[in-house]
DRENPA-3360 file (N, C-alpha, C; in nm, 2 decimals, always signed):
BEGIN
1 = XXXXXXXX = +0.09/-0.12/+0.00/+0.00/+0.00/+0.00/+0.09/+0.12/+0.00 ~ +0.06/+0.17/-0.09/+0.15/+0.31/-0.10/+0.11/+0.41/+0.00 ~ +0.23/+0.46/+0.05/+0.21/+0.58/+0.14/+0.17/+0.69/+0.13 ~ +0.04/+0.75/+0.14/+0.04/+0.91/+0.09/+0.13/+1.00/+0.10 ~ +0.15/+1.09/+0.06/+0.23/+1.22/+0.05/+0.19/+1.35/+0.11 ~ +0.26/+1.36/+0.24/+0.17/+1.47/+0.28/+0.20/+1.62/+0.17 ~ +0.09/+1.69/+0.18/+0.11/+1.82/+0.12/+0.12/+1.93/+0.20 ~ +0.25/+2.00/+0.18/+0.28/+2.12/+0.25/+0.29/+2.21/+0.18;
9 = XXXXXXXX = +0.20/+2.35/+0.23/+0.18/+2.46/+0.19/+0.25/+2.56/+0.19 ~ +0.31/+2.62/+0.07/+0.39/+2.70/+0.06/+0.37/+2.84/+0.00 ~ +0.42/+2.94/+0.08/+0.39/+3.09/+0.03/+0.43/+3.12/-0.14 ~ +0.34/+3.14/-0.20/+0.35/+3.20/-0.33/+0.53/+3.22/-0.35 ~ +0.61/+3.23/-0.45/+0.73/+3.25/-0.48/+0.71/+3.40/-0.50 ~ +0.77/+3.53/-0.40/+0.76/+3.68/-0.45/+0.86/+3.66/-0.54 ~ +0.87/+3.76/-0.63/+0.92/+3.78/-0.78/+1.04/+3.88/-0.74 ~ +1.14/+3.83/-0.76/+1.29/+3.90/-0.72/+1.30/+4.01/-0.80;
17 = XXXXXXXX = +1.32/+4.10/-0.67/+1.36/+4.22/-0.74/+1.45/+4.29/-0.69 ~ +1.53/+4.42/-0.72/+1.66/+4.46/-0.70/+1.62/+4.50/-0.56 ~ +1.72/+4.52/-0.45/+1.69/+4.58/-0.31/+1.62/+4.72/-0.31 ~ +1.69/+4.78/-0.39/+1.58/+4.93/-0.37/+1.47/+4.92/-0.42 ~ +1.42/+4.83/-0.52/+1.30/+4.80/-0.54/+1.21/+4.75/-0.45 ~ +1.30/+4.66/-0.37/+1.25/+4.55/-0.25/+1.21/+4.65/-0.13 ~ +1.28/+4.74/-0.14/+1.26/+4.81/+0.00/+1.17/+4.91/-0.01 ~ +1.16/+4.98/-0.13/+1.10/+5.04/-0.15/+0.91/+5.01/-0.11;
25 = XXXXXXXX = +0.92/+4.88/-0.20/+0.76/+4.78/-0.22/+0.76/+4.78/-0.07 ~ +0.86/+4.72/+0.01/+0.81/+4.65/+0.19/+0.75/+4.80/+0.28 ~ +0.84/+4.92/+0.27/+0.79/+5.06/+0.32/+0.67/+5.08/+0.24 ~ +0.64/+5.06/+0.18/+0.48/+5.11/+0.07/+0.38/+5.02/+0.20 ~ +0.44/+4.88/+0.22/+0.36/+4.80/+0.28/+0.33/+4.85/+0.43 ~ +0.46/+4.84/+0.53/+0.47/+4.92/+0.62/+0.39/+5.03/+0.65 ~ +0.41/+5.13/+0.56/+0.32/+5.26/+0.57/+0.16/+5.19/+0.60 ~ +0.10/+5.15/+0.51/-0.01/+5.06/+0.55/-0.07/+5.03/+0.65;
33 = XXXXXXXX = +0.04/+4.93/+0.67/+0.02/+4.86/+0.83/+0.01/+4.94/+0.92 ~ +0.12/+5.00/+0.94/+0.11/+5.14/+1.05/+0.02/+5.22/+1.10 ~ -0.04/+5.24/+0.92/-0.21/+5.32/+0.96/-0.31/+5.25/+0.96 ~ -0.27/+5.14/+0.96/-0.36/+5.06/+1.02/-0.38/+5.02/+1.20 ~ -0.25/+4.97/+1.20/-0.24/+4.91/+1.33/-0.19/+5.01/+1.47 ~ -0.12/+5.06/+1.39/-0.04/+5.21/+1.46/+0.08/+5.21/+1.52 ~ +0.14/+5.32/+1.56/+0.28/+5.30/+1.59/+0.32/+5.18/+1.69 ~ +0.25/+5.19/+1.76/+0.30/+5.09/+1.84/+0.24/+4.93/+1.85;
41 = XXXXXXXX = +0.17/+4.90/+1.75/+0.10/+4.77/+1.74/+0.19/+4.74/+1.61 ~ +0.23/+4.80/+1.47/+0.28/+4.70/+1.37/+0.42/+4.62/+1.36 ~ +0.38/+4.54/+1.28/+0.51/+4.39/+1.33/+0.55/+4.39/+1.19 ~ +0.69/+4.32/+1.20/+0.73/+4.31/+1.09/+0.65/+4.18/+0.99 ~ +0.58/+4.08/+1.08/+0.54/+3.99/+1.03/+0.40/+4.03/+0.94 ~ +0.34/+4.11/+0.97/+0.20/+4.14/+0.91/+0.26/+4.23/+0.82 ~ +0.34/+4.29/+0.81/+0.41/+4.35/+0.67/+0.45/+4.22/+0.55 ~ +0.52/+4.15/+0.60/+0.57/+4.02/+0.50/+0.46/+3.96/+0.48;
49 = XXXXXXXX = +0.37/+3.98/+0.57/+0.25/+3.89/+0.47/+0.13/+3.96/+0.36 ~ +0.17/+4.09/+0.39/+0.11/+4.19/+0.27/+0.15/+4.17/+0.18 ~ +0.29/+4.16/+0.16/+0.43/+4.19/+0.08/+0.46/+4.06/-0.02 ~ +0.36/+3.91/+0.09/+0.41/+3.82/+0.01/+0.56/+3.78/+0.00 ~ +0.64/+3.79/+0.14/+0.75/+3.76/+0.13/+0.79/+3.70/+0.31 ~ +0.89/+3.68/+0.27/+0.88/+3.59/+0.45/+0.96/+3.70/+0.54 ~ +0.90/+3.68/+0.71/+0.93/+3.75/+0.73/+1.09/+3.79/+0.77 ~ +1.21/+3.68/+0.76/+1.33/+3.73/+0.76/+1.37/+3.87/+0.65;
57 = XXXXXXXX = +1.33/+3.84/+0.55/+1.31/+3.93/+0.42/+1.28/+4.06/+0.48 ~ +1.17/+4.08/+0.54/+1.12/+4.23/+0.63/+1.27/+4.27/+0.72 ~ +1.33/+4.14/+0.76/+1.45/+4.17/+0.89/+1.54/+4.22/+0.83 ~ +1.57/+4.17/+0.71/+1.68/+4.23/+0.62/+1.71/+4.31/+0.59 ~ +1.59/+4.43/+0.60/+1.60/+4.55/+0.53/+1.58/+4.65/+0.61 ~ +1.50/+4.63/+0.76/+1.46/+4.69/+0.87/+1.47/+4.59/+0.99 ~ +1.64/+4.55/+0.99/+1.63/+4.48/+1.09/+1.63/+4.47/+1.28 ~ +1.56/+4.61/+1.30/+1.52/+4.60/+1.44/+1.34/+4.64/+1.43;
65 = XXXXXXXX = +1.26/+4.68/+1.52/+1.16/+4.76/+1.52/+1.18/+4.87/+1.50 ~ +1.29/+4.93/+1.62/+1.27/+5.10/+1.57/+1.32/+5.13/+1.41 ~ +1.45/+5.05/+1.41/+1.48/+5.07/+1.22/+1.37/+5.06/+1.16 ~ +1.23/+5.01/+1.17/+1.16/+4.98/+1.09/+1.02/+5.09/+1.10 ~ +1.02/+5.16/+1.25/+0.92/+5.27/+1.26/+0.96/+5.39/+1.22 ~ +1.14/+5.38/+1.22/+1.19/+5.53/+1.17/+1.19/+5.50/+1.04 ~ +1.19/+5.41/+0.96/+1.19/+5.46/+0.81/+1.04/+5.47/+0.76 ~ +0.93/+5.41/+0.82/+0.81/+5.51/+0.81/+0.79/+5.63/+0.85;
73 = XXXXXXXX = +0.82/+5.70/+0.96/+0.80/+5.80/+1.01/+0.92/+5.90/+0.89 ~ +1.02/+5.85/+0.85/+1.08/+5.91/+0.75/+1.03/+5.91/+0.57 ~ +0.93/+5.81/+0.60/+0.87/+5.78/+0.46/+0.76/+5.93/+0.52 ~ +0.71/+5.95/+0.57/+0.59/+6.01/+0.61/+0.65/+6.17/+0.64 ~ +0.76/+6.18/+0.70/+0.80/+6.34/+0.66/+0.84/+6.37/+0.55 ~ +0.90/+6.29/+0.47/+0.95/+6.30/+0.33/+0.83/+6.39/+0.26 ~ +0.71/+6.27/+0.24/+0.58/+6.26/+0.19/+0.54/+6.46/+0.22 ~ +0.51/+6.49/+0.38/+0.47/+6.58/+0.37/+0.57/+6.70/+0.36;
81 = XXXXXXXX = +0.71/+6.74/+0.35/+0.77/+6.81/+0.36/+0.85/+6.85/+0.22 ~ +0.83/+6.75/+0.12/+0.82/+6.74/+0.00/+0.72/+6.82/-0.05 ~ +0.58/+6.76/-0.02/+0.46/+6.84/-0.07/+0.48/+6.98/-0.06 ~ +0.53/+7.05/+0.09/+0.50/+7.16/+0.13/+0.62/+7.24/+0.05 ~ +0.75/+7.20/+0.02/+0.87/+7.22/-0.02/+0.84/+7.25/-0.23 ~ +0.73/+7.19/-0.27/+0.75/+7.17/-0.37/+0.62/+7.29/-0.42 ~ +0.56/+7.30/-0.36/+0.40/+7.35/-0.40/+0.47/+7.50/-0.36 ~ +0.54/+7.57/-0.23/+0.57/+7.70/-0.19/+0.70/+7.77/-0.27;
89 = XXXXXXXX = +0.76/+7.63/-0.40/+0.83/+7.69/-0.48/+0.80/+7.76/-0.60 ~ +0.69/+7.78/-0.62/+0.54/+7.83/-0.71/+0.57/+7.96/-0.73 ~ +0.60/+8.04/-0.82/+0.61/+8.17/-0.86/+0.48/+8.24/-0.86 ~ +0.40/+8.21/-0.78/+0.29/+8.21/-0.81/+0.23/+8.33/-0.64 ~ +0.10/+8.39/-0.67/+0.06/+8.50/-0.51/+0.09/+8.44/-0.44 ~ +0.11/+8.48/-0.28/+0.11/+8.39/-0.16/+0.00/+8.34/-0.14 ~ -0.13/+8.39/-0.12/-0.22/+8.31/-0.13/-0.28/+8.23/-0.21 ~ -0.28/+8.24/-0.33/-0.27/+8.13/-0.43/-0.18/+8.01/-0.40;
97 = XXXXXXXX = -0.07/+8.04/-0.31/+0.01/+7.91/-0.31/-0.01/+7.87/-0.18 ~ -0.07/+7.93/-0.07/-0.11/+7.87/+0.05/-0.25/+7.81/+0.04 ~ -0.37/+7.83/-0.05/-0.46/+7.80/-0.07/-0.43/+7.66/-0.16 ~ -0.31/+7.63/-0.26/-0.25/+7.52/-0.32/-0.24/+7.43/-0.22 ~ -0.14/+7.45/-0.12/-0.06/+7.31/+0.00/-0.20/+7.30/+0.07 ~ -0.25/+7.36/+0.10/-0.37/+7.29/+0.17/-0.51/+7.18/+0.14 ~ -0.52/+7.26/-0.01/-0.58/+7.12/-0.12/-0.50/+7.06/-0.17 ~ -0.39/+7.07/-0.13/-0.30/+6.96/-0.19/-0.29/+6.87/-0.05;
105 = XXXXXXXX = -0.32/+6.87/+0.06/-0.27/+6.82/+0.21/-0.39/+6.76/+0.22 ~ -0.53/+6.81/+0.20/-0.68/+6.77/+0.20/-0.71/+6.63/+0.09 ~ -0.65/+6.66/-0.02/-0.64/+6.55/-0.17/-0.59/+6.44/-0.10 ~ -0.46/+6.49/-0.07/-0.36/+6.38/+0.03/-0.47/+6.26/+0.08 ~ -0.57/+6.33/+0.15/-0.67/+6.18/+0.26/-0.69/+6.10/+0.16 ~ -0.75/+6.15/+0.02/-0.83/+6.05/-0.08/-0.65/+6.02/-0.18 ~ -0.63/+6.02/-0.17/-0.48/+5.98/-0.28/-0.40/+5.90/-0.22 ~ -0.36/+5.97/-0.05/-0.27/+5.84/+0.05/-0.31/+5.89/+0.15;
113 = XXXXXXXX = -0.44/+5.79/+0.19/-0.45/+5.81/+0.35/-0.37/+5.78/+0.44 ~ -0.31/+5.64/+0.38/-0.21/+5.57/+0.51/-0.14/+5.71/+0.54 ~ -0.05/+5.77/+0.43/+0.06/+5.88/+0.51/-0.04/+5.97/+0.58 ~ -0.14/+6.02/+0.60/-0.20/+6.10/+0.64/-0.22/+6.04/+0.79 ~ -0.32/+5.89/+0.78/-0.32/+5.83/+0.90/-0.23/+5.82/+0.98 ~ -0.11/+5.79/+0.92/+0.05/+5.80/+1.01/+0.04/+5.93/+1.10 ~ +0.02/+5.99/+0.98/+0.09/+6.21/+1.02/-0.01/+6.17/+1.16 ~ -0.15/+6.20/+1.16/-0.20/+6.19/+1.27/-0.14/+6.09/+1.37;
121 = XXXXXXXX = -0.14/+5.97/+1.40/-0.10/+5.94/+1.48/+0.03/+5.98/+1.56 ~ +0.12/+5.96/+1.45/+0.26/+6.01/+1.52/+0.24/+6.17/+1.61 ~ +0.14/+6.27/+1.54/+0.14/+6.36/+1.62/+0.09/+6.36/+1.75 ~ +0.03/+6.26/+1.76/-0.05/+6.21/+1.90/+0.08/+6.15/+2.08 ~ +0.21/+6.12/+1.97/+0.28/+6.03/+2.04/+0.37/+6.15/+2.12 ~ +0.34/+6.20/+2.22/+0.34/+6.31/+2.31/+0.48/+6.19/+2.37 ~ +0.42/+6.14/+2.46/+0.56/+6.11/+2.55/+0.58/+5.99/+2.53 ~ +0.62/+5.95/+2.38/+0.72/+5.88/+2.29/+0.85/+5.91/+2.28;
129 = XXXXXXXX = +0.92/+5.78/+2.24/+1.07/+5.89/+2.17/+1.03/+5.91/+2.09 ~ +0.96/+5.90/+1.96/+0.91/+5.96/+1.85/+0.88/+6.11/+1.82 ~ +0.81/+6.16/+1.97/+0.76/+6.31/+1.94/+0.90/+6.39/+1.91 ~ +1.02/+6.37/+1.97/+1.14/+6.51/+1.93/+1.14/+6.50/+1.75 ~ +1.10/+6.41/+1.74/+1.14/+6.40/+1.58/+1.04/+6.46/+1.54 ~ +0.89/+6.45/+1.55/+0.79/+6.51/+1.50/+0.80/+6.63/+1.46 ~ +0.84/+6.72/+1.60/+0.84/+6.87/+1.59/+0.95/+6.89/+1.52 ~ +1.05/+6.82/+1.52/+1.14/+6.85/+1.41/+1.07/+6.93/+1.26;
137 = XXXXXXXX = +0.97/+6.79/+1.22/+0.94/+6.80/+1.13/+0.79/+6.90/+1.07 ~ +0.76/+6.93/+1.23/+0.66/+7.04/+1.23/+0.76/+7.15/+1.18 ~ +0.89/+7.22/+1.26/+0.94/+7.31/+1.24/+0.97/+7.34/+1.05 ~ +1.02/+7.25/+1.01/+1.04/+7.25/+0.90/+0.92/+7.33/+0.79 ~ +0.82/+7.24/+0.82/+0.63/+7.28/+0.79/+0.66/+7.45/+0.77 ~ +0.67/+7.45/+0.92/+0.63/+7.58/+0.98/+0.73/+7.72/+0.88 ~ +0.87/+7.67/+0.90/+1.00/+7.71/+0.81/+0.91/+7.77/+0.66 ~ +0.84/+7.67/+0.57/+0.86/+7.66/+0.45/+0.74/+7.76/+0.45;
145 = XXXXXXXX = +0.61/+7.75/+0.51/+0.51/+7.83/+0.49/+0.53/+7.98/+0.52 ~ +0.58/+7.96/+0.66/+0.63/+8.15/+0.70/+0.72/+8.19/+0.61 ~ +0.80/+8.14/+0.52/+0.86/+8.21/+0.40/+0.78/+8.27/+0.29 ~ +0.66/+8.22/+0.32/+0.55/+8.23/+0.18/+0.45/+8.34/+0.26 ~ +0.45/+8.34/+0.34/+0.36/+8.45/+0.42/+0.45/+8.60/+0.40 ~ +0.56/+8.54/+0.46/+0.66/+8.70/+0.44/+0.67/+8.77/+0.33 ~ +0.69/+8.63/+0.17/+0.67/+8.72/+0.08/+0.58/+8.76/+0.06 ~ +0.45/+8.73/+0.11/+0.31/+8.82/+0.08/+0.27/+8.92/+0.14;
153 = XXXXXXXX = +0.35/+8.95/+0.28/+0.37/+9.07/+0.38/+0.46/+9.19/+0.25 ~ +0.53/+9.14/+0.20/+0.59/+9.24/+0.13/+0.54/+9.28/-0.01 ~ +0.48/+9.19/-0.07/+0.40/+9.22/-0.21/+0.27/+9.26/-0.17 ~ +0.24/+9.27/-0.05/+0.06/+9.33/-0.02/-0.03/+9.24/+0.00 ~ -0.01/+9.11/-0.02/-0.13/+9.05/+0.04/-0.15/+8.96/+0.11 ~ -0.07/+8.99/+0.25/-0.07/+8.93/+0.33/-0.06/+9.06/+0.45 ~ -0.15/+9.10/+0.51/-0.17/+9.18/+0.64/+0.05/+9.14/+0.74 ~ +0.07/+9.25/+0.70/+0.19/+9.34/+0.79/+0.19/+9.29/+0.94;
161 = XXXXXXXX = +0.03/+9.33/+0.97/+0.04/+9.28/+1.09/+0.04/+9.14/+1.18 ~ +0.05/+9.05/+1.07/+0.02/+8.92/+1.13/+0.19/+8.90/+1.13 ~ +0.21/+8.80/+1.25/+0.32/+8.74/+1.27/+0.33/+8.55/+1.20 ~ +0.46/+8.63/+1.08/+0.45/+8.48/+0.99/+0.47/+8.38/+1.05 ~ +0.56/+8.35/+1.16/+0.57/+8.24/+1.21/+0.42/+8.17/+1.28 ~ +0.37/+8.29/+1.34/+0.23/+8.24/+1.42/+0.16/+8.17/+1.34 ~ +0.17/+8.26/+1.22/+0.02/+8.23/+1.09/+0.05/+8.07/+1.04 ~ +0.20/+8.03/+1.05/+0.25/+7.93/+0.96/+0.21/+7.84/+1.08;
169 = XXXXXXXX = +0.19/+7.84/+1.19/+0.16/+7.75/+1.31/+0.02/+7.73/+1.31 ~ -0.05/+7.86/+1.29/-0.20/+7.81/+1.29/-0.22/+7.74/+1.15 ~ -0.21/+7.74/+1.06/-0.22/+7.67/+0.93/-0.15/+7.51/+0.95 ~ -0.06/+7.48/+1.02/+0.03/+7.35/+1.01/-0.10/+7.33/+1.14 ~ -0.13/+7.34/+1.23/-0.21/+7.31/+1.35/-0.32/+7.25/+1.27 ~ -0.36/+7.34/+1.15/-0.55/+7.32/+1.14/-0.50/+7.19/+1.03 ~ -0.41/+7.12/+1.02/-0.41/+7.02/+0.92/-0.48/+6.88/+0.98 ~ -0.49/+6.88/+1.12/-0.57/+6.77/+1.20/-0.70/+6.77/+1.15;
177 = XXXXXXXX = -0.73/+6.94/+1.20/-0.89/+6.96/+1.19/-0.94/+6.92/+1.06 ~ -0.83/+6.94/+0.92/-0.89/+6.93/+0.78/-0.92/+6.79/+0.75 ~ -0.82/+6.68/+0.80/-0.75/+6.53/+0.82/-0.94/+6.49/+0.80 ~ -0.95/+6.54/+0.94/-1.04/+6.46/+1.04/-1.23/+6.49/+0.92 ~ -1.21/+6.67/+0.89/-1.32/+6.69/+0.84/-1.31/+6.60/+0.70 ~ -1.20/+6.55/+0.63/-1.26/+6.48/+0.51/-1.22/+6.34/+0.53 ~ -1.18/+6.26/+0.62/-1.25/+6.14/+0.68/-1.35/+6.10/+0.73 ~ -1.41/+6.23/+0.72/-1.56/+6.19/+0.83/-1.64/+6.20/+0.73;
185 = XXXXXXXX = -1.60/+6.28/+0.60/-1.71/+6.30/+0.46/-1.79/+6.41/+0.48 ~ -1.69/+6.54/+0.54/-1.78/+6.68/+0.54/-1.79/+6.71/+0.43 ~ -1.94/+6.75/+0.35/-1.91/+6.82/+0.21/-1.83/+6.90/+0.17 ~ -1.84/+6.91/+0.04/-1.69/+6.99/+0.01/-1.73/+7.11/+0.01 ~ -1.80/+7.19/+0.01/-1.87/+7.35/+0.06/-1.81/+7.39/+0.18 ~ -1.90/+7.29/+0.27/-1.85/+7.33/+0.40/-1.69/+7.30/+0.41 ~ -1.65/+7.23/+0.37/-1.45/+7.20/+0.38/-1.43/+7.37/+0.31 ~ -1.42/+7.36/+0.20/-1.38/+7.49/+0.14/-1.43/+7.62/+0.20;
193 = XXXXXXXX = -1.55/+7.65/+0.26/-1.60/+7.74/+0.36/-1.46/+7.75/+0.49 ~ -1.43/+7.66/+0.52/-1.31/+7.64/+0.64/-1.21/+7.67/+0.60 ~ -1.17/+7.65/+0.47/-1.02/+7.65/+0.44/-1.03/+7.82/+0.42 ~ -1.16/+7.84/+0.36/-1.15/+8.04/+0.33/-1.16/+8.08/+0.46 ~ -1.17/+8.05/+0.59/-1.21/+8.10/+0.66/-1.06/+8.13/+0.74 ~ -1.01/+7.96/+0.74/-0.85/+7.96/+0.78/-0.76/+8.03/+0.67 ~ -0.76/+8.08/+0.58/-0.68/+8.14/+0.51/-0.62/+8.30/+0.56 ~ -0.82/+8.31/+0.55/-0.83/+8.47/+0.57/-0.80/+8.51/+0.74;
201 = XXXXX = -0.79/+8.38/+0.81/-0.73/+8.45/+0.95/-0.61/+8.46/+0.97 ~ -0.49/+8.33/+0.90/-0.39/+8.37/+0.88/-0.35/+8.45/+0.75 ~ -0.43/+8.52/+0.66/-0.33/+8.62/+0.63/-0.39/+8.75/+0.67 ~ -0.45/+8.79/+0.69/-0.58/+8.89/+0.76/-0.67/+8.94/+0.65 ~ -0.69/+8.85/+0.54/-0.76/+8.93/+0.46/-0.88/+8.95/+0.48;
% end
């Protein structure tokens, strides 16, 4: 009598690819997870199983936990400091270009939530070691927009009297409030009612 053969189940073969490809695809995954599970719940193993690869593979490339939260949390300031860096390079009015990063930051929920859901959480992580990095990356925010307010203090249309750094604080502050109103599915009247409302307080118009 012949012996059966037991059948063992094996993960799909992932499709080899170059390391910065590899790493690239596993942080795509990461990010994910994170906003999903959150800073302090995701594993390297529920990434490999997105990823379709095993989890030593995850270890290889982010081989501790923190190596593996700091290169999200660096995937995720990139994401927004880029945006803010790229849109305030705009030869374009100050307000025109402050009114730009903010529908461009609002778009962000429906195009990549995960980075958005990160941005929130991590700002939450008060007495983390994560927060000194955050405000790092607030400061920067803060840096790129008060440049664009100053030059509108000088070309006229930005109120003299407002202090840029303040205005660039309350504008990086109201990005939770905006997060939160187009996850919840506020119409877009009412969103755009708020964003005119936040404009015109930080520039005094």
């Amino acid at each position: 009598m012949a012996t059966a053969r037991r059948r063992v189940a094996r993960r799909p073969a992932s499709a080899r690819l170059p390391r910065p490809e590899r790493r690239a695809q596993l942080l795509r995954q990461a990010v994910a997870v994170f906003a999903r599970r959150g800073l302090g719940e995701a594993r390297h193993t529920e990434i490999a199983r997105r990823a379709g690869v095993s989890a030593p593979t995850v270890f290889f490339y982010f081989k501790t936990r923190e190596a593996l939260v700091g290169a999200v949390l660096g995937e995720v300031e990139r994401f927004l400091v880029e945006m803010a860096e790229r849109i305030h390079a705009r030869e374009e009015p100050a307000l025109a270009v402050l009114r730009a990063h903010v529908h461009a930051f609002t778009d962000a929920v429906d195009t990549d939530p995960d980075h958005v859901r990160v941005f929130l959480d991590w700002s939450t992580a008060i007495r983390g070691r994560y927060w000194p990095r955050y405000i790092r990356m607030q400061e920067r925010l803060v840096e790129v927009i008060a440049r664009t307010l100053r030059r509108g203090q000088r070309d006229g249309s930005v109120s003299t009297r407002a202090d840029a750094e303040d205005e660039a604080r309350l504008l990086v502050s109201s990005a939770h409030m905006l997060a939160q109103m187009k996850f919840t599915g506020v119409e877009p009247a009412k969103l755009e009612r708020f964003v005119n409302a936040l404009l015109g307080a930080a520039t005094g118009a």
